[in-house]
N, C-alpha and C positions, 0 to 999 in steps of 0.2 A: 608716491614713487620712491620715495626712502623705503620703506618697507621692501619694495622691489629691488630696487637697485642689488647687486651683489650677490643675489641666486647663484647666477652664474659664474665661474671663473674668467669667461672672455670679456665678461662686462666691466672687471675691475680694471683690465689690463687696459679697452680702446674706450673706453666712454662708452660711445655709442647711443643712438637715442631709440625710442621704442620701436622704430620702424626698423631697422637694423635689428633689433634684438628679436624681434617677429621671426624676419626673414632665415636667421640662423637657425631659431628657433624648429621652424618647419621643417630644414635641413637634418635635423636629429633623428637619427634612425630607433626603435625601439626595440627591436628585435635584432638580438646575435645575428652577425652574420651567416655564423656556421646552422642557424636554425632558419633561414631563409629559403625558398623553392622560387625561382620564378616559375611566373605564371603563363599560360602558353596565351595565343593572339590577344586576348585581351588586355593582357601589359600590356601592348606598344600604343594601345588606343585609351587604356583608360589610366590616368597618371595616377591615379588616388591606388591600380594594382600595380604599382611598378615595383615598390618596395618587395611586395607579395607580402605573404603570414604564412605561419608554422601551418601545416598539411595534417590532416586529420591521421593521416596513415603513420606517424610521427608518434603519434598520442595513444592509437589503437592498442600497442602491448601493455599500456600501463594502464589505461580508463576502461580496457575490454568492452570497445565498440566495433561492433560487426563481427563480423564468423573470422575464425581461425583455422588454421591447416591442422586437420588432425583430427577438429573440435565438432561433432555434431549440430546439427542444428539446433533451436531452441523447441522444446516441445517432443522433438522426437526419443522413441526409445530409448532409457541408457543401460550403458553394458552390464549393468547388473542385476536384470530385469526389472525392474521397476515400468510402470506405464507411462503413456504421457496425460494421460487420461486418469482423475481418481476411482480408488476402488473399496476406500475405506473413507465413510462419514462423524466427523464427531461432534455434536451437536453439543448447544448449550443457552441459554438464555442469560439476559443482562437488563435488570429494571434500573429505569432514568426517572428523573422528575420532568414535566413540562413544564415551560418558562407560559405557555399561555395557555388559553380554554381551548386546546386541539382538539381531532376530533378520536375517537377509543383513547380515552383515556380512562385509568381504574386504578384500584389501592390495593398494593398489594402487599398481602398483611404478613407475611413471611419477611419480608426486606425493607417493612414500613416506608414504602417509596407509592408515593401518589404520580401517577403518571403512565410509561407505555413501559413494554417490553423488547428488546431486539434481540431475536431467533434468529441463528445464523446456523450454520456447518461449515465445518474447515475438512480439508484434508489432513495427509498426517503431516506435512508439511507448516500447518498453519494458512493456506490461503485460503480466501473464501470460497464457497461453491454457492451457498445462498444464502437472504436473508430476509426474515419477513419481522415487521412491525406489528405489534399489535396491544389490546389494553395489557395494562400490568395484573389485574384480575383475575384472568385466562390461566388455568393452571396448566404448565409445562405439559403434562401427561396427554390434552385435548389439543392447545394449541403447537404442541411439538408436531404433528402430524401431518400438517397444512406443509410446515415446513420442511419435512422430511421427505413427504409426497412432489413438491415442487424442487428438490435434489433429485433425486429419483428418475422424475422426468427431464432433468437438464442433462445429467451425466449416464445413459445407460450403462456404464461401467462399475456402477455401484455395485458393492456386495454384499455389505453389511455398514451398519453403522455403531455406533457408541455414543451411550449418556450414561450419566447419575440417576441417584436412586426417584428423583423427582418423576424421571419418564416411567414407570413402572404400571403395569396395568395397560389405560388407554392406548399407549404409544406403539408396548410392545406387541397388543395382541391387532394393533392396523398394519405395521411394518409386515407381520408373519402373515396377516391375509389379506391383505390389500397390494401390499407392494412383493410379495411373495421374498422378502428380505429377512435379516435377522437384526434386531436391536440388542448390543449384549450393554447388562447395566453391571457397572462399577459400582464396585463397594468398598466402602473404607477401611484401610489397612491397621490405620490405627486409632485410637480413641481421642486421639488430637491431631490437631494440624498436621498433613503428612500431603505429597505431592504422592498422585497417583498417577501409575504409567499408563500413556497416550492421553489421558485428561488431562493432563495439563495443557497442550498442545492447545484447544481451544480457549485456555484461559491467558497464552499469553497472548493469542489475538486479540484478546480485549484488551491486552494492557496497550499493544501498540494502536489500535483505536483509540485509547485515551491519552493518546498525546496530543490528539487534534482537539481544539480547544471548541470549534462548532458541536464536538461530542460528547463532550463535561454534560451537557443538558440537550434533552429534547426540544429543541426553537423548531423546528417545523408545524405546519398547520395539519398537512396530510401528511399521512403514511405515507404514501406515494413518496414524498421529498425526503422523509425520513431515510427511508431504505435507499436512498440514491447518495443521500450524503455517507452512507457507509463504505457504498461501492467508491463513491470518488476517493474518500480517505483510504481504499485499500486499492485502487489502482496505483496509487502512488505510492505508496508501501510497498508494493510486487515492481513498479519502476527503478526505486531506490536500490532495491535488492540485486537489479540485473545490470547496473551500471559498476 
């Protein structure tokens, strides 16, 4: 109770014993006044809202939550033509280790990484449109196609897509008669490390996948759960972004 004693200023001035000190205590409001609403019928009936709380309509200009006057909705067209739909794909592959005896697991000898591969497509924005798991083995040019072809069918707005020189061959000649699309490959600008425009785009979605620390390594058993921890890692990356 020494440790206690003298929080407060009323305490030093009346004594008072704990039951007293409760009672004021409870009386302490914590919210400004001036940021207080009451609350309609249910104040008079439930005491716990009589104080009320700050109103979310309060918060909306600064946290940009809900629609705005003026502001379109989300998803729909904006004024600068852009779609709400994508219409450009860019693909790219990322080899992990597996923490255990999963199942397509391969070595892959370009990235000496023993374990799977994650094929995804972004837009030019960076969000996902799809993603498929599979051995590390699988070279890009065969296993790109799976993934391309399952984009393809997700978004019929596609029009073309974009990879590196690894899709070259397989990839391009299923994109041109299979999906009746275009695959254009980038090529290196310069004889060293250089950012190349719109590929990079898919490579910083992998970095902000690798802040999530379930995705340092492959721990899934199946594919199936693989591909799903990506999607959850990037529905919250697309939430973070719209708050």
């Amino acid at each position: 109770m020494g440790a206690y004693r003298g929080l407060f200023p009323a305490d030093r001035q009346t004594g008072g014993g704990s039951k007293t000190r409760q009672a004021r205590h409870r009386k302490r409001h914590f919210l400004p006044q001036q940021d207080r609403l009451p609350v309609a019928d249910a104040a008079g009936r439930l005491s716990a809202l009589a104080n009320s709380l700050r109103p979310l309509a309060a918060m909306e200009p600064a946290r940009g939550l809900g629609g705005h006057a003026g502001c379109p909705e989300r998803g729909a067209p904006k004024k600068n033509g852009s779609r709400a739909t994508p219409s450009y794909g860019i693909v790219d592959s990322q080899s992990v280790k597996t923490a255990y005896a999963s199942e397509s697991r391969g070595y892959d000898g370009n990235k000496k990484t023993k374990g799977r591969k994650r094929h995804i497509v972004v837009d030019t924005f960076g969000n996902l449109i799809q993603v498929l798991v599979h051995a590390a083995n699988e070279h890009d040019s065969k296993a790109g196609c799976d993934v391309l072809k399952a984009a393809a069918d997700k978004h019929a707005t596609l029009e073309a897509f974009s990879g590196d020189a690894g899709y070259r061959g397989t990839a391009v000649e299923f994109v041109e008669t299979a999906l009746t699309l275009k695959l254009h490959i980038s090529q290196k600008i310069k004889d060293v490390f250089a950012v190349l425009p719109t590929r990079w785009v898919v490579e910083r979605t992998f970095a902000w996948l690798g802040n999530y620390r379930r995705l340092a390594k492959d721990f899934e058993i199946l594919k199936q759960s693989a591909e799903n921890m990506v999607r959850i890692a990037m529905i919250q990356i697309t939430l973070a972004k719209c708050v």
